[in-house]
N, C-alpha and C positions, 0 to 999 in steps of 0.2 A: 537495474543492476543490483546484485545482492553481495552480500561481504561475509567473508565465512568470521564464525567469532573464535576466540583466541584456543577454543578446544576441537573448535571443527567441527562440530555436531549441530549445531543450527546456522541454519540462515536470517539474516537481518537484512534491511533494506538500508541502504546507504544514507538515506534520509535522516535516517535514526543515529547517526555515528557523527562523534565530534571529535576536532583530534586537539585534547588539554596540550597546557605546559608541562612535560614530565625530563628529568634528569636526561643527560648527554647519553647513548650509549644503549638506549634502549631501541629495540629495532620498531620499524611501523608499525605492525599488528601489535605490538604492546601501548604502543602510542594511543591506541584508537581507544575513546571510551562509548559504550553505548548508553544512551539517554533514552531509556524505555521502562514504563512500568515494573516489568518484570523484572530487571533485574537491577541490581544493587551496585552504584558508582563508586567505587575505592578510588581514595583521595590517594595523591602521590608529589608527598614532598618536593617542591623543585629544588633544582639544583642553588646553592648561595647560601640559604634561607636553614638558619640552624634552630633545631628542636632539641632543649634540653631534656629528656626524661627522667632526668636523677636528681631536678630541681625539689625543693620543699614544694608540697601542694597549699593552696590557699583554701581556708574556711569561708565561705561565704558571709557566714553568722561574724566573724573579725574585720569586716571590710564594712566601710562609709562609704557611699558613691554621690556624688554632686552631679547636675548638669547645669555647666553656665556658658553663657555667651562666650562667641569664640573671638580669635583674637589675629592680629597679622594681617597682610593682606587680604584682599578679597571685596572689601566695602562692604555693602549691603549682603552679600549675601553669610558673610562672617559674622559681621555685628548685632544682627538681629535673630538668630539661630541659635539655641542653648545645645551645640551638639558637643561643647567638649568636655570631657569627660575626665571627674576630681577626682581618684581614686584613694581611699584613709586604709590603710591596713594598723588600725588601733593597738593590736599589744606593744609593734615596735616605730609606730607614730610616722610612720614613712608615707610620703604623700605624692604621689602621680597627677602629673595633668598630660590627656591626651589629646589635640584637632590635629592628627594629622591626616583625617580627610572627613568628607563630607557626612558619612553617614557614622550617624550614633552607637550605632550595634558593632561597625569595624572599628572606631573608637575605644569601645568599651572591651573587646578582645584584647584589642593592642594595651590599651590602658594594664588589664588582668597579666597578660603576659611581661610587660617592663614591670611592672611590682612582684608580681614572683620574681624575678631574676635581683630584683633589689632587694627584697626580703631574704633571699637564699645569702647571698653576701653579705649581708648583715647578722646575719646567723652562721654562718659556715668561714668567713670572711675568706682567708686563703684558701682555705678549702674549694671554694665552690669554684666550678666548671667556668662560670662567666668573666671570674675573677682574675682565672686562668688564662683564658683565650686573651683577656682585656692584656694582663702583665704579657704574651707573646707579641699583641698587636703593637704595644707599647716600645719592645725589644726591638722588633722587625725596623718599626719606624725611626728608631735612633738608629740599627745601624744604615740604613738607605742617607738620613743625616750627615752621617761621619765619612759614607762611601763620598756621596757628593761632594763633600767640603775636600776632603779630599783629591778628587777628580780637579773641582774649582784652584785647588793651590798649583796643582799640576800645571795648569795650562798658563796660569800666573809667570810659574818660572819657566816654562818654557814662550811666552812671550818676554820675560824679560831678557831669554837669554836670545832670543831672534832679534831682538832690539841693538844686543850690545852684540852680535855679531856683526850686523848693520855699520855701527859706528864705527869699528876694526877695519870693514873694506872701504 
């Protein structure tokens, strides 16, 4: 069975096609990526997962990188494993620690990307995009607080007032 590619002009073997994680809304043949020498896999954001591009970028030559043992559950296979990763952004003394999974090189991205986004707030402070979303998330979650407590009194007074209607009959 052969699968036309997204321009129609070659055939591929179904063998060679994988279908990634890609955002809601895109139809199948967009979905499809092919895994073949010849051609070149374009990565595609998923859906959740935000990319700041108007962050400060980070110098290498300004960054300390540690690897030390990790830590939390897991036993043996945390305790004895230098996979987490101490990131030092030196001019503004900001310090990252990453194990939030097993491998050292996804560590070390994650690590890289929470220190930009801390470095950028610390530099930009309200300005920055991260700072932003955080003070919305912030918003959101107090008013959901005030809806509920309020919901909560409601039902208070309307059991109190089923109560003393009770004692009336």
């Amino acid at each position: 069975m052969f699968l036309k590619s997204t321009t129609g002009l070659f055939h591929f073997p179904t063998s060679l096609t994988r279908i990634c994680r890609a955002p809601w809304g895109l139809r199948l043949w967009e979905k499809l990526t092919l895994l073949s020498p010849g051609i070149a896999v374009t990565l595609v954001q998923m859906a959740g997962k935000k990319d700041y591009p108007a962050l400060l970028s980070l110098d290498e030559n300004e960054l300390e990188e540690q690897f030390v043992k990790g830590h939390g559950p897991g036993g043996q296979a945390t305790n004895k494993t230098s996979n987490c990763v101490v990131l030092k952004h030196i001019p503004s003394g900001i310090v990252v620690k990453c194990h939030q999974t097993r491998s050292v090189d996804q560590n070390r991205k994650l690590a890289r990307k929470i220190l930009q986004e801390k470095v950028d707030v610390f530099y930009n402070g309200e300005n920055s995009p991260v700072h932003k979303e955080k003070q919305e998330a912030a918003k959101k979650k107090q008013e959901r607080k005030k809806k509920a407590k309020e919901t909560l009194e409601k039902k208070k007074l309307l059991k109190e007032l089923w109560e003393s209607s009770k004692k009336v009959h």
